[in-house]
Structures are given as C-alpha cells and as structure tokens.
PyMOL Python script that loads the backbone (N, CA, C, O; Angstrom):
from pymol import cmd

cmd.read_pdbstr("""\
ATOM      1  N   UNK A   1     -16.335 -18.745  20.828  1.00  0.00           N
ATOM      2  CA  UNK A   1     -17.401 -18.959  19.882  1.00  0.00           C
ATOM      3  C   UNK A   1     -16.956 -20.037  18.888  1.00  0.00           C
ATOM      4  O   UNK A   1     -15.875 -20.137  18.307  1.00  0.00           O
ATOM      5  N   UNK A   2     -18.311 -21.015  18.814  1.00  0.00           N
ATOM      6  CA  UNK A   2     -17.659 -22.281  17.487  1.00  0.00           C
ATOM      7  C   UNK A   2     -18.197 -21.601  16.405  1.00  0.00           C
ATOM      8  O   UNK A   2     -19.261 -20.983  16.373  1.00  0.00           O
ATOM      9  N   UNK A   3     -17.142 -21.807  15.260  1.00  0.00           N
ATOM     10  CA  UNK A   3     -17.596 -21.369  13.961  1.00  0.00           C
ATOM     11  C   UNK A   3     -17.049 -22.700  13.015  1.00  0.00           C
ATOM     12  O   UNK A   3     -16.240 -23.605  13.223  1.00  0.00           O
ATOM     13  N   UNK A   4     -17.926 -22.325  11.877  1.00  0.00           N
ATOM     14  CA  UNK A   4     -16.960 -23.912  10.890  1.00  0.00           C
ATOM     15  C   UNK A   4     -16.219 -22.128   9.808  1.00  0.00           C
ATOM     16  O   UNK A   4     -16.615 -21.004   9.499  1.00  0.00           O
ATOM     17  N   UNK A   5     -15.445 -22.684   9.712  1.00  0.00           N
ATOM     18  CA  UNK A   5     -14.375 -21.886   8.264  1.00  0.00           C
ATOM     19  C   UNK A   5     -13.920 -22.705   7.173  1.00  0.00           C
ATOM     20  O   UNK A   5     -13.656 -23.903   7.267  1.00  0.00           O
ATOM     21  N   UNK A   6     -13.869 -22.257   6.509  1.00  0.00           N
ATOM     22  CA  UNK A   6     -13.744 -22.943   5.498  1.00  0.00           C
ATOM     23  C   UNK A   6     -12.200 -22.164   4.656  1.00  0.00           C
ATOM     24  O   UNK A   6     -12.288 -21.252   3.835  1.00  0.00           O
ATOM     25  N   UNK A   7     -10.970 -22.754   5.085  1.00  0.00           N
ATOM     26  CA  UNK A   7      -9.355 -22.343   4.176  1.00  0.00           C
ATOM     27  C   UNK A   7      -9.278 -22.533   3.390  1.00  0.00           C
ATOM     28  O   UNK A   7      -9.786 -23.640   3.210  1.00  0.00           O
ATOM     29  N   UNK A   8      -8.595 -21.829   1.846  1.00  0.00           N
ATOM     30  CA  UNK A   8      -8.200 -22.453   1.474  1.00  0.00           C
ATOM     31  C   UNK A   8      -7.013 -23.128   1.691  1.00  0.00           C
ATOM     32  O   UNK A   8      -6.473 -22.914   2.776  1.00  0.00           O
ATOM     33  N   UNK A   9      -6.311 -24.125   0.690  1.00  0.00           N
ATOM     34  CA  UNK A   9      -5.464 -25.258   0.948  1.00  0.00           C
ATOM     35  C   UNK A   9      -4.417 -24.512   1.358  1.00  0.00           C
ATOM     36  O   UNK A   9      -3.908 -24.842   2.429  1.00  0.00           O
ATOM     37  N   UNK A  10      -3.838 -23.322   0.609  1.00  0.00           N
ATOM     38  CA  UNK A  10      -2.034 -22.870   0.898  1.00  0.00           C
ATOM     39  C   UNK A  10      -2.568 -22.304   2.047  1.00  0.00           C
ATOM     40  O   UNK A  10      -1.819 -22.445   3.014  1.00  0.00           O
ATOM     41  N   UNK A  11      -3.647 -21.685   2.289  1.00  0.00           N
ATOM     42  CA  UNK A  11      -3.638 -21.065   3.502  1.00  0.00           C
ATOM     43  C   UNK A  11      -3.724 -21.742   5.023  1.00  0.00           C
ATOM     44  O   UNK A  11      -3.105 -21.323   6.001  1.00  0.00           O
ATOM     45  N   UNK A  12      -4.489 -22.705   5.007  1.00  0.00           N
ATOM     46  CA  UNK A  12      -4.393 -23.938   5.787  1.00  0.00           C
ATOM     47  C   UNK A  12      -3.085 -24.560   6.139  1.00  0.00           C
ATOM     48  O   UNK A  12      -2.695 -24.705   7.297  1.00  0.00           O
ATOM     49  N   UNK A  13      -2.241 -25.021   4.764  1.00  0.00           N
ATOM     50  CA  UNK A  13      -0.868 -25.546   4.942  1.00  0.00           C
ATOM     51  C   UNK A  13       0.036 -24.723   5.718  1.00  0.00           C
ATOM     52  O   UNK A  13       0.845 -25.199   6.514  1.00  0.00           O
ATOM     53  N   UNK A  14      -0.131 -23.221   5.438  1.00  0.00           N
ATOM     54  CA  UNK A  14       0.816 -22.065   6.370  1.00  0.00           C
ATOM     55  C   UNK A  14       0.417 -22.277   7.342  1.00  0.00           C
ATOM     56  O   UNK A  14       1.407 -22.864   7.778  1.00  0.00           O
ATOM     57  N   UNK A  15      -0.533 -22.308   8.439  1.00  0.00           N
ATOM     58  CA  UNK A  15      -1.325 -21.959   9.515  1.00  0.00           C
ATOM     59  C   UNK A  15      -0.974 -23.373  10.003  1.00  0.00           C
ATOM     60  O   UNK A  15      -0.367 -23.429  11.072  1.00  0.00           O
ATOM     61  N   UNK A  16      -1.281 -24.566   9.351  1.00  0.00           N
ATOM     62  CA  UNK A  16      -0.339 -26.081  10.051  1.00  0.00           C
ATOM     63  C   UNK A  16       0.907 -25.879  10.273  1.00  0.00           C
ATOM     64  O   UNK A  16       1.440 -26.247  11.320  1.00  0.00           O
ATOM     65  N   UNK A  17       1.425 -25.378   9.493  1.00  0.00           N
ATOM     66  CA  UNK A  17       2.906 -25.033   9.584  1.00  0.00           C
ATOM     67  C   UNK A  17       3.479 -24.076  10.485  1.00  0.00           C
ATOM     68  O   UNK A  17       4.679 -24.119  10.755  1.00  0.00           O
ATOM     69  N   UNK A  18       2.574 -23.068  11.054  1.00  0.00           N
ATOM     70  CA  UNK A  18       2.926 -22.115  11.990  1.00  0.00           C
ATOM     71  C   UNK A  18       2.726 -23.223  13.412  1.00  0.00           C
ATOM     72  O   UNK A  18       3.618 -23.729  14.092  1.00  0.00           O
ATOM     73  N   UNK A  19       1.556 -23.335  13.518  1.00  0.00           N
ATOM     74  CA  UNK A  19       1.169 -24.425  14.818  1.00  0.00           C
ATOM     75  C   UNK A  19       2.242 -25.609  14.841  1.00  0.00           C
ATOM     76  O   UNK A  19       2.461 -26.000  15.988  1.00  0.00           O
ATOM     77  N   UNK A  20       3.113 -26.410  13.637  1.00  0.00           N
ATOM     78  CA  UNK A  20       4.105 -27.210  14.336  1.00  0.00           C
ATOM     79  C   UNK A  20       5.397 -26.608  14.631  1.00  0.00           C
ATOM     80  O   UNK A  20       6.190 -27.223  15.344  1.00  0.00           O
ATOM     81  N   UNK A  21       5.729 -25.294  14.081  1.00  0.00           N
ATOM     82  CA  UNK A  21       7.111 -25.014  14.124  1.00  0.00           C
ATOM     83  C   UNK A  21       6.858 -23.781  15.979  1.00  0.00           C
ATOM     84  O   UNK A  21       7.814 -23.556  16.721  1.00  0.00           O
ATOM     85  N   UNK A  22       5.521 -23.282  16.235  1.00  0.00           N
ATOM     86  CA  UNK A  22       5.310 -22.844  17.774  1.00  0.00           C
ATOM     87  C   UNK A  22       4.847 -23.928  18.595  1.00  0.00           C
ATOM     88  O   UNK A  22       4.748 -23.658  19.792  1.00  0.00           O
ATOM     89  N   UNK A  23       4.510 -25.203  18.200  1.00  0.00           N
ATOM     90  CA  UNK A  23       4.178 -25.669  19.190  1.00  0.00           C
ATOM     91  C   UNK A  23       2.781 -25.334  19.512  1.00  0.00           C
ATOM     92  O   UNK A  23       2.127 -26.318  19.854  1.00  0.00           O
ATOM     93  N   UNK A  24       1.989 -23.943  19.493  1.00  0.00           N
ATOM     94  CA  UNK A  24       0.558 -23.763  19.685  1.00  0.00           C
ATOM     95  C   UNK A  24      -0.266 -25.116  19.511  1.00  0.00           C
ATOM     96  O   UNK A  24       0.123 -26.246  19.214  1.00  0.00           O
ATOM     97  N   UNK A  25      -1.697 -24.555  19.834  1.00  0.00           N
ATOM     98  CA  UNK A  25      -2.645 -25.314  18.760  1.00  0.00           C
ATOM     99  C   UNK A  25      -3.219 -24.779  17.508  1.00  0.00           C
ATOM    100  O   UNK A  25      -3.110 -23.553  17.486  1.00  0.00           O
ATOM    101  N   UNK A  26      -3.739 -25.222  16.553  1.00  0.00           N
ATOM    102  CA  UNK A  26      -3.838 -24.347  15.646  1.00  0.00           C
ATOM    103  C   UNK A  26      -4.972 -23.838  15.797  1.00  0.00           C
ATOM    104  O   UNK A  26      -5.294 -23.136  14.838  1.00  0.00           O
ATOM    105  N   UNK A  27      -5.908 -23.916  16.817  1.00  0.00           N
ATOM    106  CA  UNK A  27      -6.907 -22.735  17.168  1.00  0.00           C
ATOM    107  C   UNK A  27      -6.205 -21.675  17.314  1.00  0.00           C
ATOM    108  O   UNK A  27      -6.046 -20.913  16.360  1.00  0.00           O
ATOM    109  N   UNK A  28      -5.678 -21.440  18.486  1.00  0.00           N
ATOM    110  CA  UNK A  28      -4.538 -20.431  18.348  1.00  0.00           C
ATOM    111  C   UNK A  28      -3.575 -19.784  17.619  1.00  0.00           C
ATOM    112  O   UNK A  28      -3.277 -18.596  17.735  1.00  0.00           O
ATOM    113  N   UNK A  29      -3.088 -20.589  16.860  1.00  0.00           N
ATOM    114  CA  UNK A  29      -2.626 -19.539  15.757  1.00  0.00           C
ATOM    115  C   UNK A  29      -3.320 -19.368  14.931  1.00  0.00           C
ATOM    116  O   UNK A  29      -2.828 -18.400  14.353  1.00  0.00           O
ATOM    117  N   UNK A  30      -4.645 -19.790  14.154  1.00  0.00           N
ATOM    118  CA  UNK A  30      -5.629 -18.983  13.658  1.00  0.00           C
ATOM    119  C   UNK A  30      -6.386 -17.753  14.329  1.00  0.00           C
ATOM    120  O   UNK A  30      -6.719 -16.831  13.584  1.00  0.00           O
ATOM    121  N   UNK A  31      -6.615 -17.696  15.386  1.00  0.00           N
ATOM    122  CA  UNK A  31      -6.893 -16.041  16.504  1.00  0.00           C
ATOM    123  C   UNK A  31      -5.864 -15.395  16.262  1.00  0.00           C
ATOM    124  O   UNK A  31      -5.927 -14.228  15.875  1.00  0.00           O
ATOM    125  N   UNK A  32      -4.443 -16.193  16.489  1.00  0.00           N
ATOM    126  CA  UNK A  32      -3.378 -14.815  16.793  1.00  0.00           C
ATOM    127  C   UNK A  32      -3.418 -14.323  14.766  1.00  0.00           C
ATOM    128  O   UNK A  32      -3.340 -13.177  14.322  1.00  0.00           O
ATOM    129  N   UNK A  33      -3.550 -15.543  13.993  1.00  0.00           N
ATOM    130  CA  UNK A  33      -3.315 -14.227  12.898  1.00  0.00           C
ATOM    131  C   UNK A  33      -4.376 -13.673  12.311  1.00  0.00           C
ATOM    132  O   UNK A  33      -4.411 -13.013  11.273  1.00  0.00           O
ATOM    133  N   UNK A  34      -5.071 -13.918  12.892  1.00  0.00           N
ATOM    134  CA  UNK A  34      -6.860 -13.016  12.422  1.00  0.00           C
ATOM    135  C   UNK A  34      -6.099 -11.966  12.705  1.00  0.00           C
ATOM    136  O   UNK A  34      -5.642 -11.188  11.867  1.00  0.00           O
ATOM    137  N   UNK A  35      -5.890 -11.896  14.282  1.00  0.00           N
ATOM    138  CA  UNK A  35      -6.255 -10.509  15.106  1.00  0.00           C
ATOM    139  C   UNK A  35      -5.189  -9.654  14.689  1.00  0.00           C
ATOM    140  O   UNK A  35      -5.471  -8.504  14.352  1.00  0.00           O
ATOM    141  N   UNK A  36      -3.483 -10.222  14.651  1.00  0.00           N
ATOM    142  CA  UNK A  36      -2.977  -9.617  13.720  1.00  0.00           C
ATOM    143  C   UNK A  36      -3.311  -8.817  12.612  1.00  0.00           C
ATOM    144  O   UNK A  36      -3.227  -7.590  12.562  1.00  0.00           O
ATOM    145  N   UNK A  37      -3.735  -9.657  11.636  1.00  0.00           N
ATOM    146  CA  UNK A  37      -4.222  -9.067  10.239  1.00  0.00           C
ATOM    147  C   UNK A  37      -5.083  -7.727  10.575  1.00  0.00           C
ATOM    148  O   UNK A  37      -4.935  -6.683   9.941  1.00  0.00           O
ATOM    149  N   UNK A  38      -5.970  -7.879  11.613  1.00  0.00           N
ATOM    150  CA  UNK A  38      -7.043  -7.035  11.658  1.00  0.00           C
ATOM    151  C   UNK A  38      -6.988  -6.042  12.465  1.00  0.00           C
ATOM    152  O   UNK A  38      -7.836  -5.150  12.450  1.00  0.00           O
ATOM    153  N   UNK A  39      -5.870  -6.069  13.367  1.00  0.00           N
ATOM    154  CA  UNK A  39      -4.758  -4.915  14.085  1.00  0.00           C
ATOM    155  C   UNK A  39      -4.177  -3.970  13.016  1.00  0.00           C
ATOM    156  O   UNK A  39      -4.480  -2.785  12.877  1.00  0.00           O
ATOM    157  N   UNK A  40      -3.236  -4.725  12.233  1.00  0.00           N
ATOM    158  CA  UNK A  40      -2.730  -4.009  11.201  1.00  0.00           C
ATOM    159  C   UNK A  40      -3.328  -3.574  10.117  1.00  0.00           C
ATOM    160  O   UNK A  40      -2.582  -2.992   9.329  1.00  0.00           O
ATOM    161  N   UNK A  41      -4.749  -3.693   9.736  1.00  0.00           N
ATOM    162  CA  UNK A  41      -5.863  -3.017   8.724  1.00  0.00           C
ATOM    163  C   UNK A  41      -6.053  -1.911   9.334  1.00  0.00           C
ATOM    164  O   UNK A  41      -6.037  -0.785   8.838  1.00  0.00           O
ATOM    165  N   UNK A  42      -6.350  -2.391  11.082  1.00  0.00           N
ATOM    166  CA  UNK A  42      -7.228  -0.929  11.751  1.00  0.00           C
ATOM    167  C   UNK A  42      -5.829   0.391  11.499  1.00  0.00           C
ATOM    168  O   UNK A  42      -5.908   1.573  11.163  1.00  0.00           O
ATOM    169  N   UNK A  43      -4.685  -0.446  11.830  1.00  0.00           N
ATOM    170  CA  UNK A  43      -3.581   0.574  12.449  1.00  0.00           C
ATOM    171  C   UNK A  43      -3.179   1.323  10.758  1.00  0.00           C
ATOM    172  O   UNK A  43      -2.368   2.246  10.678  1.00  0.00           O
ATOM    173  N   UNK A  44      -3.851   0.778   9.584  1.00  0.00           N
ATOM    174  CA  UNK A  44      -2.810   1.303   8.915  1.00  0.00           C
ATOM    175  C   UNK A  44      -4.037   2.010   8.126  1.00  0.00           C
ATOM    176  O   UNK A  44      -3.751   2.437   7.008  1.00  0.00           O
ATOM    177  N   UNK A  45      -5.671   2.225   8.676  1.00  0.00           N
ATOM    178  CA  UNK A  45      -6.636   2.551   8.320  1.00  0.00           C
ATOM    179  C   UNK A  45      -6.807   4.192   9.019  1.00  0.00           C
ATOM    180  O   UNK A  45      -7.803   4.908   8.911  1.00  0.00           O
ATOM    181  N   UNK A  46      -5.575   4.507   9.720  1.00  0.00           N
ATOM    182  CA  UNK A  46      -6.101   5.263  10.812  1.00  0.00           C
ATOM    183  C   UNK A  46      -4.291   5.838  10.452  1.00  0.00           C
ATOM    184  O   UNK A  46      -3.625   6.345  11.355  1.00  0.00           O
ATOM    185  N   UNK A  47      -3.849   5.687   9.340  1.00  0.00           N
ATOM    186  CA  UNK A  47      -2.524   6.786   9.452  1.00  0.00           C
ATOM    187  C   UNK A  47      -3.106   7.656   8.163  1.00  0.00           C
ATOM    188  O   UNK A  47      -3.822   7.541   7.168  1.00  0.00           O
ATOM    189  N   UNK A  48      -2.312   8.582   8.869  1.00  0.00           N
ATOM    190  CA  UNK A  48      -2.758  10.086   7.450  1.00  0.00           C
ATOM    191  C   UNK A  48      -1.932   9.290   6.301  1.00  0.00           C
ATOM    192  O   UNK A  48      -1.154   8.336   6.332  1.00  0.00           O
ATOM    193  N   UNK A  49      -2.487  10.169   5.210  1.00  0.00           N
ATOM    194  CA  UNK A  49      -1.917   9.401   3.755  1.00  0.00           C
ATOM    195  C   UNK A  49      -0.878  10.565   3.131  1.00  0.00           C
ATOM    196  O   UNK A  49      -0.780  11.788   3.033  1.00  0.00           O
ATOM    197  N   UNK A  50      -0.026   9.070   2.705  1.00  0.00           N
ATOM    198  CA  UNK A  50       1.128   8.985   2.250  1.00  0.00           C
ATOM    199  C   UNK A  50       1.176  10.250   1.290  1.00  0.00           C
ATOM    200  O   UNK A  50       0.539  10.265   0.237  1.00  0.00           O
ATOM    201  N   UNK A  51       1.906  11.227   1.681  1.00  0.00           N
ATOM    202  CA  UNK A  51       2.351  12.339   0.728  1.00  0.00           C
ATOM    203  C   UNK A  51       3.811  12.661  -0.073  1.00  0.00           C
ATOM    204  O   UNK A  51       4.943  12.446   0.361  1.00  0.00           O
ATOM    205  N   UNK A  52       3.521  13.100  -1.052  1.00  0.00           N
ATOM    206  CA  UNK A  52       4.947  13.223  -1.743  1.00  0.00           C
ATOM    207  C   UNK A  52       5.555  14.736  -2.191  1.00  0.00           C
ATOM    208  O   UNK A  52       5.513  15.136  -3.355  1.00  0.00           O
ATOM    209  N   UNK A  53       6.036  15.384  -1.245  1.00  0.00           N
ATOM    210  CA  UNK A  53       6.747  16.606  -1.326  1.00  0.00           C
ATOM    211  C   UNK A  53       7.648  16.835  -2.801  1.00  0.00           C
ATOM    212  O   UNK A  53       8.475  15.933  -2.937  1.00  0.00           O
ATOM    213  N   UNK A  54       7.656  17.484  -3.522  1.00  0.00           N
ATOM    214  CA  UNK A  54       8.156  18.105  -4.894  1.00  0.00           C
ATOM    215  C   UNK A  54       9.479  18.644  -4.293  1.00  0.00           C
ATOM    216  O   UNK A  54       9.495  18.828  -3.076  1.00  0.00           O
ATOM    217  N   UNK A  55      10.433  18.878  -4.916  1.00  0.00           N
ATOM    218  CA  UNK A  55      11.317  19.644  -4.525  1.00  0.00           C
ATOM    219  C   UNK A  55      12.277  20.046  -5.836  1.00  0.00           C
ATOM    220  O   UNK A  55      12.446  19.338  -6.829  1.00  0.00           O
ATOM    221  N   UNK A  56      12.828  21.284  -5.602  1.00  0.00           N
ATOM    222  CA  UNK A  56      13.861  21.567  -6.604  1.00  0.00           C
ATOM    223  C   UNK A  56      14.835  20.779  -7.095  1.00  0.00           C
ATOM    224  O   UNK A  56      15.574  20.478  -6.158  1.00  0.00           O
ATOM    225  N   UNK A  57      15.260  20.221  -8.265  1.00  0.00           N
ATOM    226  CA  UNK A  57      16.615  19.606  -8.780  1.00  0.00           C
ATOM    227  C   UNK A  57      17.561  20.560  -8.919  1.00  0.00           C
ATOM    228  O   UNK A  57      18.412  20.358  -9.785  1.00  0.00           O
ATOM    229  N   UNK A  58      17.624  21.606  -8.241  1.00  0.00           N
ATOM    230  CA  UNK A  58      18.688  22.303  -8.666  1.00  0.00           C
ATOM    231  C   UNK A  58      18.386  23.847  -9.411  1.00  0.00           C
ATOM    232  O   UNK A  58      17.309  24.442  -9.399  1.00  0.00           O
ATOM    233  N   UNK A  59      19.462  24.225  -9.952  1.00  0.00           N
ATOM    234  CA  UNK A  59      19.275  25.543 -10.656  1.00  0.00           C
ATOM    235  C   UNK A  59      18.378  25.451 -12.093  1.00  0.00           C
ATOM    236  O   UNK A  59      18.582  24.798 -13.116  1.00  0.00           O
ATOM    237  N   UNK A  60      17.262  26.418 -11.707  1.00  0.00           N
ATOM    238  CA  UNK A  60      16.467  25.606 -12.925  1.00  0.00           C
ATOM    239  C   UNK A  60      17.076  26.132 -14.230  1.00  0.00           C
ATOM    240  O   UNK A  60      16.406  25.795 -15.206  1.00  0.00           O
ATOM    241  N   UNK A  61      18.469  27.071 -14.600  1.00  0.00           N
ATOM    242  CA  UNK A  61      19.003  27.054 -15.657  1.00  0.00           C
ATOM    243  C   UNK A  61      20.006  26.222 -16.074  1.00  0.00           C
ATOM    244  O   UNK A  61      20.728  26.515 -17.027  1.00  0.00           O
ATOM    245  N   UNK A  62      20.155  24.859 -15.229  1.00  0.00           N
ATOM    246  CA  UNK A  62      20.694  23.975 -15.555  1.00  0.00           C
ATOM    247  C   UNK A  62      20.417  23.124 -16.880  1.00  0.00           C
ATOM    248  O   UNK A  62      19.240  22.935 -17.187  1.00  0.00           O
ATOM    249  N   UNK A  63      21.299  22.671 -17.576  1.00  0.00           N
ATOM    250  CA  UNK A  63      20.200  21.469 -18.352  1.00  0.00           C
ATOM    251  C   UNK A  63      20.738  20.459 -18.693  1.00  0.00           C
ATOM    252  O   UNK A  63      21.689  20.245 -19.445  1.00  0.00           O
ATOM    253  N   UNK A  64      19.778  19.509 -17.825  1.00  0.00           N
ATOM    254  CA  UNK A  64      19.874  17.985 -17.660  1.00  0.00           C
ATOM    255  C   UNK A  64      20.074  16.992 -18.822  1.00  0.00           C
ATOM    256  O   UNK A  64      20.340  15.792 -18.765  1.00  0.00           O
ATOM    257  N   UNK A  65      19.849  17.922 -20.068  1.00  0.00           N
ATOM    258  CA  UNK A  65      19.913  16.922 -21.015  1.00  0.00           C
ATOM    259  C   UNK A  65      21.258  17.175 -21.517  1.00  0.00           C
ATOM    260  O   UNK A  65      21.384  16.610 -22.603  1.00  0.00           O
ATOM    261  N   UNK A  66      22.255  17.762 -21.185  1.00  0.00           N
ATOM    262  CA  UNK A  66      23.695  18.149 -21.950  1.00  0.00           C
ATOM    263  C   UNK A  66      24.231  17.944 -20.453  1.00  0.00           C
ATOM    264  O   UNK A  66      24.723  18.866 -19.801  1.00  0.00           O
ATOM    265  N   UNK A  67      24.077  16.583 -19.962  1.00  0.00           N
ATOM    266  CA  UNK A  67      24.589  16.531 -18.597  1.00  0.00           C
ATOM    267  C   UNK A  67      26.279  15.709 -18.934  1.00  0.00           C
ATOM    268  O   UNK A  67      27.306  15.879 -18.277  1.00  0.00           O
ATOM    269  N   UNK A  68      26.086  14.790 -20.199  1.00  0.00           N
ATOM    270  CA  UNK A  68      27.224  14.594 -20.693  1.00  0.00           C
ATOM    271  C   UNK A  68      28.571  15.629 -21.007  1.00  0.00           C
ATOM    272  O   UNK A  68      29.741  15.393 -20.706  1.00  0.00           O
ATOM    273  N   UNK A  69      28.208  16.451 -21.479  1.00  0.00           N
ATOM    274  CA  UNK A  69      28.771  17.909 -21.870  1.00  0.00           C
ATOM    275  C   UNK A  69      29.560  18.181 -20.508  1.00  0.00           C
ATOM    276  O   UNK A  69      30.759  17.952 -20.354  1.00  0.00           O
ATOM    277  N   UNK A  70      28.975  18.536 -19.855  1.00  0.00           N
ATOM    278  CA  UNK A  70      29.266  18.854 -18.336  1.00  0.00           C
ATOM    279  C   UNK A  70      30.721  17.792 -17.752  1.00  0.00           C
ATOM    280  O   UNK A  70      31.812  18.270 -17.440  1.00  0.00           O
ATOM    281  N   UNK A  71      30.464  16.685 -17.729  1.00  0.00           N
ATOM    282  CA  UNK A  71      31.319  15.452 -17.505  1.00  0.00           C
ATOM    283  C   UNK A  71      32.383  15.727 -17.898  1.00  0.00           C
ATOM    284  O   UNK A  71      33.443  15.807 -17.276  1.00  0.00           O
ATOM    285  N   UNK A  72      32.077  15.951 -19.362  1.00  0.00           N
ATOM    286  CA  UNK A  72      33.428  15.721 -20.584  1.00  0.00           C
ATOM    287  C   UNK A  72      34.446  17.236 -20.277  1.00  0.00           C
ATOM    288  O   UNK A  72      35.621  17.574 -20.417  1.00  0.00           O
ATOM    289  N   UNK A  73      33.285  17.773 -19.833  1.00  0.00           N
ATOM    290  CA  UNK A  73      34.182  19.320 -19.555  1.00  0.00           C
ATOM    291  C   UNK A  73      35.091  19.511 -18.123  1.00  0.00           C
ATOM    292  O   UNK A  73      35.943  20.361 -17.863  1.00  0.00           O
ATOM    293  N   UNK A  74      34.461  18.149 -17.125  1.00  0.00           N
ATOM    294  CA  UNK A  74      35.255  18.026 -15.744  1.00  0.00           C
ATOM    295  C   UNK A  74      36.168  17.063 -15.730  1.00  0.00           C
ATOM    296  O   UNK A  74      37.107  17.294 -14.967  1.00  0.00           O
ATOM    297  N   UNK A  75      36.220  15.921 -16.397  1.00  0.00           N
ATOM    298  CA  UNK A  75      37.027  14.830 -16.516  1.00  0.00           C
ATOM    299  C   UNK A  75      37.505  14.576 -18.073  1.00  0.00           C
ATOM    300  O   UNK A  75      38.136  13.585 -18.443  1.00  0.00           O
ATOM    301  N   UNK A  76      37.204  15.348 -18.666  1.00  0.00           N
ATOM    302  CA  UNK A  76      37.979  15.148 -20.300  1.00  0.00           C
ATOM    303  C   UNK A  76      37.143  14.299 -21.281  1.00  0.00           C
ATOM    304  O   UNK A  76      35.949  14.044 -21.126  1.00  0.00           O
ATOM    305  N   UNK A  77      37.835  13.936 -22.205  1.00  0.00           N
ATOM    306  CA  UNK A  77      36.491  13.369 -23.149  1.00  0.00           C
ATOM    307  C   UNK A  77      36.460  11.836 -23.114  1.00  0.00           C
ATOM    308  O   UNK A  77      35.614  11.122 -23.652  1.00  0.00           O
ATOM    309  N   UNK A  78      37.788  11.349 -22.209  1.00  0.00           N
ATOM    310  CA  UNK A  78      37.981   9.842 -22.519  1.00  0.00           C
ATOM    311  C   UNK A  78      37.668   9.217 -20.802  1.00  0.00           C
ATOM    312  O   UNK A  78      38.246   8.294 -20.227  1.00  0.00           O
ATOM    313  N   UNK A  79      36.699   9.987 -20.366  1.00  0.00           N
ATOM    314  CA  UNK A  79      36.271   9.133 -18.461  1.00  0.00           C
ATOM    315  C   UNK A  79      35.542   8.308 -18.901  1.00  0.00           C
ATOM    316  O   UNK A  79      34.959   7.783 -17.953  1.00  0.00           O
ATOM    317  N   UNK A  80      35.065   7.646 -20.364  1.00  0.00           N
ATOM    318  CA  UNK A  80      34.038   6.532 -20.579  1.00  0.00           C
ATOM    319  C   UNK A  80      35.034   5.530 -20.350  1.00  0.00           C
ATOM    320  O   UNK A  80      34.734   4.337 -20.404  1.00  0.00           O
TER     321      UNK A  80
END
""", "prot")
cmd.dss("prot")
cmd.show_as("cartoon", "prot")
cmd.util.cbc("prot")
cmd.orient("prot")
C-alpha cells in the first residue's frame, strides 16, 4: 500500500541511519520498525500487571531507628 507520511526530522535521521548502517531500503526499515513497535505494544498490552508483594522486614519488635545502637553494640563505638 502507497501512503505519504510525514517524520519528524530526528526520527527520519534514525531510520536513514538504520537503512545505511543494514544496507536495507528504507522502505524496509520503516515496516520492520512499525511492526516492531506494534508487536511490542500488542505483547506488552496482553501481560498481567505488574504487582508488588509486601513482605516482612523482620521482627516487628525490632527498631530500625536505633539501628546505629545495634552497630556500636557489635563492632564498638569507633567502626565509623
């Protein structure tokens, strides 16, 4: 199919730049990175979403804020 498109400039300059460093034509590497791009929309349109599991830090009668304390009490007062 003929279409006119219209690039912009950096995007044009990449896409010249792909076509001299493969050798292609740059019809061709404009298809291969459409279809790319639009492979990897579908593929990443179609994964379950990103979840973030909670988990324990530890003993919750710990406390993180006298974590210095702790240090000074395993390595002495001068490990700075």
């Amino acid at each position: 199919m003929r279409t006119t498109l219209t690039l912009d400039d950096d995007v044009a300059a990449k896409l010249r730049a792909e076509a001299r460093k493969s050798g292609e034509p740059f019809k061709q590497i404009v298809n291969r990175v459409l279809r790319t791009g639009l492979n990897a929309r579908a593929q990443a349109a179609s994964l379950p979403p990103f979840k973030i599991k909670a988990r324990s830090l530890g003993d919750p009668g710990f406390n993180y804020d006298k974590v210095w304390e702790l240090i000074e009490e395993f390595e002495g007062p001068y490990h700075r």
